[in-house]
N, C-alpha and C positions, 0 to 999 in steps of 0.2 A: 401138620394137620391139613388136610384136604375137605371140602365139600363139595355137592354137584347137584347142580338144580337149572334147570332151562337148557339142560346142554351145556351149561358152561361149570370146569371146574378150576375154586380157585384155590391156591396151596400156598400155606403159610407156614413157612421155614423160620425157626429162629433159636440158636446157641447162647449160653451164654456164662461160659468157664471163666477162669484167670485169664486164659492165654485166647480163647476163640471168643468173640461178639460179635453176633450177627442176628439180622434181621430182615426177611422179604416176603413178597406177596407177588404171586404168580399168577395171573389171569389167562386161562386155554384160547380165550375170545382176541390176545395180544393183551400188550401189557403189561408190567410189573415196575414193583417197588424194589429194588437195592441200595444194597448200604446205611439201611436205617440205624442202625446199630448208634449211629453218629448223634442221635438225639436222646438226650439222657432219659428223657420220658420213655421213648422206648424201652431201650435197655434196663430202666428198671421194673417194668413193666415184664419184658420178656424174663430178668430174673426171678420176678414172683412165679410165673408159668412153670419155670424149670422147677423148681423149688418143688412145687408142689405136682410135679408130672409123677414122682412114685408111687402118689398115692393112687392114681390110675394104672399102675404097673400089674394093682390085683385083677385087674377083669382083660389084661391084654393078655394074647398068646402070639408065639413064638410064629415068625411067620417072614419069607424074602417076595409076599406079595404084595407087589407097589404098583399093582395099577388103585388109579382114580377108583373112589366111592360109587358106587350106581347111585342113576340120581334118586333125589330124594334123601342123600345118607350122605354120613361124615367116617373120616378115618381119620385116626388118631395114631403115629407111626413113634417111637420108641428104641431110639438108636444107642447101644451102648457103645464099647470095644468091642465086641465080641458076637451080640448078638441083635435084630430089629426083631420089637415088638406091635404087636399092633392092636387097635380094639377099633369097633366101627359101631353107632346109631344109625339113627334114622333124624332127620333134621324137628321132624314134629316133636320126637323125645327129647332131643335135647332145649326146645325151644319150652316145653312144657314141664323141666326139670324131673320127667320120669328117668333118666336115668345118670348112674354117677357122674360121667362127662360132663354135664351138663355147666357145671360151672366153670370148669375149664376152658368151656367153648364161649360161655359169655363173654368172659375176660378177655379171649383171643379176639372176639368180635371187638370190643370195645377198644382196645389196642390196633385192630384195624383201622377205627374208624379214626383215631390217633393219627397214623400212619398217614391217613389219606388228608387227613385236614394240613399234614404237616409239608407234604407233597404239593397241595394246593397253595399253599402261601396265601397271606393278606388280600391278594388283589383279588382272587377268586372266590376267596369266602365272601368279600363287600359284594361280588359280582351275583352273587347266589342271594344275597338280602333281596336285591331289587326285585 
């Protein structure tokens, strides 16, 4: 899943079979998250996402175009063995639950913000109280 807003796009990778778990966050600005897979919260977190990516499989089509979203919008990218799929919004529809994505991207959001808290550790979160 990618979005793009201010110029900056951030991409949010994550697997999560028997044999592959994975998990990162990619920032164009510099930046990123790897190897979160290592946090159970993640992982099961990004299980639910998989889980429920088919049901987004009805409004994506077939497609090897990976660039970045235009800003303002989100893509949704859909990798099998065989084939990428892809569906794209606009950030305001997904933010205002017009359209199906929309809960998928909450979830990814909220798992993000997972990610980041977990990346900060203790001392930064106290640091952010003051």
């Amino acid at each position: 899943m990618e979005w793009t807003k201010n110029n900056n796009t951030v991409t949010f990778v994550f697997s999560n079979t028997k044999t592959v778990k994975h998990a990162s966050v990619y920032n164009s600005k510099g930046g990123a998250e790897i190897g979160l897979e290592a946090h159970k919260e993640v992982t099961n977190r990004t299980a639910r996402l998989v889980r429920y990516a088919p049901r987004l499989l009805t409004n994506a089509i077939e497609s090897e175009d990976l660039n970045p979203p235009h800003e303002g919008g989100a893509k949704f990218y859909f990798m099998t063995v065989d084939e990428t799929y892809q569906t794209e919004a606009s950030l305001d529809d997904l933010i205002h639950d017009r359209v199906p994505q929309s809960l998928f991207w909450k979830y990814s959001i909220d798992t993000i913000t997972i990610i980041r808290k977990k990346m900060e550790g203790p001392a930064s979160r106290s640091n952010a109280i003051n």
